[in-house]
C-alpha positions in Angstrom: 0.0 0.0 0.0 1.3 3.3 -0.7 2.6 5.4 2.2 -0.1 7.9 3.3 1.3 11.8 4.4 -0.7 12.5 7.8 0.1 15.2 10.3 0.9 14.1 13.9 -1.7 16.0 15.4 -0.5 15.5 18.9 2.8 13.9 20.0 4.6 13.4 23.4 8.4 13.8 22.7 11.8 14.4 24.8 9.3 14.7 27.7 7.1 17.4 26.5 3.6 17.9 25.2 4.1 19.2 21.5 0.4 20.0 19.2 0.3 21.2 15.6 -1.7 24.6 15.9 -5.1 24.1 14.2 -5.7 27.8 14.0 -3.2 28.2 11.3 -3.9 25.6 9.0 -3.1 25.6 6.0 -0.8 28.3 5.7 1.4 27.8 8.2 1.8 24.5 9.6 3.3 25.0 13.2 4.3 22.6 16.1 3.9 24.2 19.4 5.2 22.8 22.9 2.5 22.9 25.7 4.0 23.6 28.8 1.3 24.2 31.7 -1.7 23.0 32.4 -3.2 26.8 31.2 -1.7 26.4 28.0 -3.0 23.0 27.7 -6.4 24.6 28.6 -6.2 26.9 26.1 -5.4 25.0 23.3 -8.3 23.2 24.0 -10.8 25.9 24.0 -9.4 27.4 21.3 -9.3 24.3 19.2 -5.8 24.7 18.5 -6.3 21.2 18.9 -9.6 19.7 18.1 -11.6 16.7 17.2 -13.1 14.7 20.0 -10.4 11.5 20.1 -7.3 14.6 19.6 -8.7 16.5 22.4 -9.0 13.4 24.9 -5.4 12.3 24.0 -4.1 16.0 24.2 -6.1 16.4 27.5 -4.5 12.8 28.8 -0.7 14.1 28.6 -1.8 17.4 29.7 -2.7 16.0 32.8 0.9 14.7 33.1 1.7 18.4 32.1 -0.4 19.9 34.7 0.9 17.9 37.7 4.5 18.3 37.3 4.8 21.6 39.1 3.8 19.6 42.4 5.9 16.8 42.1 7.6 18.2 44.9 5.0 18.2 47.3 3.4 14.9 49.4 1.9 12.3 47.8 -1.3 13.6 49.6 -0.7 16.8 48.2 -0.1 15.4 44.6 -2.9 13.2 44.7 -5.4 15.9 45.1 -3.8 18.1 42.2 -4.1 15.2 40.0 -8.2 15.4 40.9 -8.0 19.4 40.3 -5.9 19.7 37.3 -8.4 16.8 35.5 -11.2 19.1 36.4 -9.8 21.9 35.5 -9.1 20.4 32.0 -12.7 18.7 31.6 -13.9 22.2 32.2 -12.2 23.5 28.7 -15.0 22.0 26.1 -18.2 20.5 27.3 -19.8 18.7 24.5 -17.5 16.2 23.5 -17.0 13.1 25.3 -13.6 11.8 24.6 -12.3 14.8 26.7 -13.8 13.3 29.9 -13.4 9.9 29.0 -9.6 10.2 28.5 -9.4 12.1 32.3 -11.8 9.4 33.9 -9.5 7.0 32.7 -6.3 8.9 33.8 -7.9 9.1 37.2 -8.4 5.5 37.7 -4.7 4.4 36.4 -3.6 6.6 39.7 -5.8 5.2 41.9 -4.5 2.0 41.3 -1.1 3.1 42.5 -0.7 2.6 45.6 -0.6 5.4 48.5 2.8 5.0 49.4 4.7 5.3 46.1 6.9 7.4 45.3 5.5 10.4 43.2 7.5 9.7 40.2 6.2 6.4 40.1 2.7 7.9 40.1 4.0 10.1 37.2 5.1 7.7 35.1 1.8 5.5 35.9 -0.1 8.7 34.4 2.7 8.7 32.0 1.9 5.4 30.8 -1.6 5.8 31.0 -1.7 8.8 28.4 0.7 6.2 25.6 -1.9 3.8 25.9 -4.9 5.9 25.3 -2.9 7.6 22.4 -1.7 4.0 21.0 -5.3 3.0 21.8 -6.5 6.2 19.5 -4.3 5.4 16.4 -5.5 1.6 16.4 -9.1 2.2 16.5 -8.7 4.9 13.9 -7.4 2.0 11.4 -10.4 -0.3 12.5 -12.8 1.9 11.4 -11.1 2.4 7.9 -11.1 -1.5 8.0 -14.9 -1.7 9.1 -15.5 1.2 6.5 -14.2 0.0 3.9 -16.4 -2.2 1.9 -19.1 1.0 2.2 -16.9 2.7 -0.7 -16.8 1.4 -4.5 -15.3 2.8 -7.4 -16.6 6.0 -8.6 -18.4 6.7 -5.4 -18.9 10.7 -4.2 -18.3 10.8 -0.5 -19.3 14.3 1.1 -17.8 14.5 4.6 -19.0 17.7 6.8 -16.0 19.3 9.2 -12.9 17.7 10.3 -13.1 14.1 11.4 -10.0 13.2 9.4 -6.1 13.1 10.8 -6.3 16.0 12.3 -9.4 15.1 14.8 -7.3 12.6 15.8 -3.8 10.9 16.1 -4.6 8.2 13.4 -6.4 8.3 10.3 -8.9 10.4 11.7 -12.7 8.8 12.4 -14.6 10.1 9.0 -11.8 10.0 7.2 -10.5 6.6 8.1 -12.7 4.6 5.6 -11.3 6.7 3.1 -7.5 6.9 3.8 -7.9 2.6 3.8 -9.5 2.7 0.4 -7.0 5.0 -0.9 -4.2 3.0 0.0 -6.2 0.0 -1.7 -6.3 2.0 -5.2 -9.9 2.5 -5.2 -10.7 5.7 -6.8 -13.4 7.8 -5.2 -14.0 11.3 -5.2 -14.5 13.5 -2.0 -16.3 16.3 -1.2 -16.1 18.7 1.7 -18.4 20.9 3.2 -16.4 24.6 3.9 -17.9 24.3 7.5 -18.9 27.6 8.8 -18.0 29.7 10.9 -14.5 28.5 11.6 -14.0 26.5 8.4 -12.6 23.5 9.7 -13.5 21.8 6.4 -11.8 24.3 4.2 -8.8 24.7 6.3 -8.2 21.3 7.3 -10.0 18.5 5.4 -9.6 19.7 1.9 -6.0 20.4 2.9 -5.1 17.3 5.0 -7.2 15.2 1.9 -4.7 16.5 -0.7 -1.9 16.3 1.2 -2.6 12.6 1.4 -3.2 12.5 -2.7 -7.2 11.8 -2.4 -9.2 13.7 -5.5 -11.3 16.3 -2.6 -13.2 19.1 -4.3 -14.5 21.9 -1.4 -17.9 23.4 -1.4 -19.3 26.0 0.7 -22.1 24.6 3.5 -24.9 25.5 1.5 -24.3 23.6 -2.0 -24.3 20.4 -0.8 -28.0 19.9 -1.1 -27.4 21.2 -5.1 -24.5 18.6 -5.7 -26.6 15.8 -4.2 -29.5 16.7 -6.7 -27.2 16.7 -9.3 -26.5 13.2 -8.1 -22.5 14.0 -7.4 -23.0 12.5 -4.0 -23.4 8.4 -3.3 -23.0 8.6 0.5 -22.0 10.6 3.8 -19.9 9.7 6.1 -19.3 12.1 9.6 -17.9 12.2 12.6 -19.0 13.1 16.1 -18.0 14.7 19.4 -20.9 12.2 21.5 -23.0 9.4 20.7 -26.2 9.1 22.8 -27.6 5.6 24.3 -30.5 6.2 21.7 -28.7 6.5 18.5 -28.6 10.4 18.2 -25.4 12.2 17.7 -23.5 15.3 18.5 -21.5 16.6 15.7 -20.3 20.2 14.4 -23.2 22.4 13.2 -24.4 21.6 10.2 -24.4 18.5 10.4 -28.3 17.8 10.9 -29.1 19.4 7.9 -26.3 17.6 5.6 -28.3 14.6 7.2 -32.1 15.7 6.6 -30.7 16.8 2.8 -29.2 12.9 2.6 -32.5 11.3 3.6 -34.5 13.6 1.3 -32.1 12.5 -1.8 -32.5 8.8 -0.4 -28.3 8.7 0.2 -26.6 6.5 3.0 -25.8 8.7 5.8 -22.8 7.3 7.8 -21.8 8.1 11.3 -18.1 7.0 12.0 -16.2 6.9 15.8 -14.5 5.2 18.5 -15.5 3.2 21.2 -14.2 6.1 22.9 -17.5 8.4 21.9 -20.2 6.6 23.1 -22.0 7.9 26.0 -24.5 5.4 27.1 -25.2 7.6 30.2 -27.0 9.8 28.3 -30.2 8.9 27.1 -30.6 10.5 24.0 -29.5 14.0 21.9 -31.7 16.7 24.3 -29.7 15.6 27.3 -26.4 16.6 25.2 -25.1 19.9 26.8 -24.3 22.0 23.4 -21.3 24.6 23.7 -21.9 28.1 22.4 -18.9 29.8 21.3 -18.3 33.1 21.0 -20.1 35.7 18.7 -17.2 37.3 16.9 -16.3 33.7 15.5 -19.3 34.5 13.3 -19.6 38.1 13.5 -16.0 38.4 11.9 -13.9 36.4 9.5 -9.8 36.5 9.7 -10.1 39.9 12.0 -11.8 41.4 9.7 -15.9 42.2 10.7 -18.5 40.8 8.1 -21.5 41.9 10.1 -23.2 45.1 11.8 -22.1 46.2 14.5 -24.4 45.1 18.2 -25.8 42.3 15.8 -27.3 39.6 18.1 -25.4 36.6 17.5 -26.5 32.6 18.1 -23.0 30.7 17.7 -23.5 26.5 19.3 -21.2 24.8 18.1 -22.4 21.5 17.6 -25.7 20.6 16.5 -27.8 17.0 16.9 -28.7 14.4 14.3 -31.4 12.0 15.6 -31.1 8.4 15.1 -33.6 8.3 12.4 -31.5 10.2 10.1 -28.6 7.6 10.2 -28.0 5.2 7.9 -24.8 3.5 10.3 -22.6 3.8 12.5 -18.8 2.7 11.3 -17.1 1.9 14.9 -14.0 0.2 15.9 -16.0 -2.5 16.5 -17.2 -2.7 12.9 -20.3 -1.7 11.4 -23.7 -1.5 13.1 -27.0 -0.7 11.9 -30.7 -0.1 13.4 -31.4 -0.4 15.6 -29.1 1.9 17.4 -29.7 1.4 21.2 -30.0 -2.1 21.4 -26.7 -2.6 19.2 -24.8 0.3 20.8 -26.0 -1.4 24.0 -24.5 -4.9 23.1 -21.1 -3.5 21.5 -20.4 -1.0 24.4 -22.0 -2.0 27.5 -19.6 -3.1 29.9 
């Protein structure tokens, strides 16, 4: 198979936390070292990194970031910044699970370590902790490309909405996966991707991360894709998401729903990929999801300059849901599941 050219999104190396800043894609792609738990904070919320599974991997070594200014102190003291620090890092973006997945987990690798050990010990517990959920990451990206795979024939138009490629992630990326593995097969497919207003994460990241790789990705602005599916340019959807409900219903960026409602009107497959990581069966179904609104200028102004009137009122949420009726599947790392939703999602992730 031919050698694919991926960004490392995230990456723990000589000891410190190094990202690739989102925010400046494509123009300038930049590697930046994350130092304290603020900065780690910060990238966060301002989705220097981004994507669900990037975010929960990010926020897992930042933990490790966050506590070594106490290392130091007594292994009492240590233990409860390890319990502040992870909330203080869950509190950076609410809607997507992975975040607090990836902490929860860090949490319970220390409280397997033993009172009396040594802090460093402890550290490189977390230490160890945060590889495995980033090894864990890239290997579930590659089975969903696997479980994805047979979805896409030769020919096909795949329209993806946001960024659930590489750069979501530290793999192939969720959406993306399916298509990286059929590249790399020699199946020819052409893919299509929405701009993604009002931060662009489609035209700034997808389209470029998609060529990059050598895929044939033509972009679009948000509201064409309903044109190019008439025009029967589109054979199937496939999207990522930030949460998936116990119900079937899914959190992903806005938009999304009506990419879906558009796909069930034109009668094409609409495809839901993620990680075992993303399902939330503690919440019952989309309304419980807590939706993040972001702030207005991100819509009131494009690239510092301002596109809109002045005291405009401004709604900006970030994420949107698509109900289970909408979806066609759901491409996991567990393979493919179909209707119905709870039940399966119940039987492939209930532990």
């Amino acid at each position: 198979m031919p050698p694919l050219s991926l960004p490392e999104t995230v990456r723990w190396t000589d000891d410190r936390l190094w990202i690739i800043d989102q925010t400046l894609l494509p123009g300038d792609v930049k590697e930046v070292p994350l130092d304290t738990a603020q900065a780690v904070w910060q990238a966060i919320q301002t989705l220097m990194v981004r994507g669900a599974p990037a975010i929960g991997v990010a926020a897992a070594y930042g933990l490790c970031v966050a506590i070594r200014p106490f290392m130091d102190e007594s292994s009492a003291q240590l233990r409860r910044q390890i319990q502040d620090q992870a909330a203080y890092l869950t509190a950076s973006r609410p809607t997507a699970v992975n975040l607090q997945w990836a902490l929860d987990r860090m949490m319970a690798a220390a409280d397997q370590v033993a009172a009396s050990t040594a802090n460093q010990v402890l550290f490189d517990r977390l230490l160890a902790c945060a590889t495995a959920i980033h090894a864990d990451d890239q290997a579930q990206c590659l089975r969903i490309g696997q479980a994805g795979l047979p979805l896409i024939r030769s020919g096909m138009g795949i329209l993806t909405h946001c960024n659930a490629g590489a750069l979501a992630t530290t793999g192939l990326g969720t959406a993306t996966a399916p298509l990286y593995v059929a590249h790399q097969q020699g199946i020819a497919f052409r893919a299509y991707a929405d701009e993604t207003r009002p931060l662009l994460q489609g035209a700034r990241l997808t389209s470029w991360e998609l060529q990059q790789a050598g895929i044939d990705v033509t972009l679009q602005t948000d509201n064409m894709a309903a044109h190019l599916m008439s025009q029967g340019l589109i054979d199937m959807v496939i999207v990522g998401t930030d949460r998936v409900a116990a119900n079937g219903d899914i959190a992903n960026k806005i938009g999304t729903l009506s990419v879906a409602i558009n796909a069930r009107h034109f009668g094409i497959p609409f495809y839901v990929a993620f990680p075992s990581s993303t399902v939330d069966l503690n919440t019952a179904c989309g309304a419980d999801i807590v939706i993040e609104e972001r702030e207005a200028d991100e819509v009131t102004g494009l690239y510092g300059h301002r596109i809109a009137p002045a005291n405009i009122k401004v709604r900006n949420p970030a994420f949107d849901v698509t109900p289970a009726a909408l979806i066609t599947g759901f491409i996991t790392d567990q393979g493919l599941l179909l209707p119905p939703f709870d039940t399966g999602l119940q039987q492939l992730f209930g532990n």
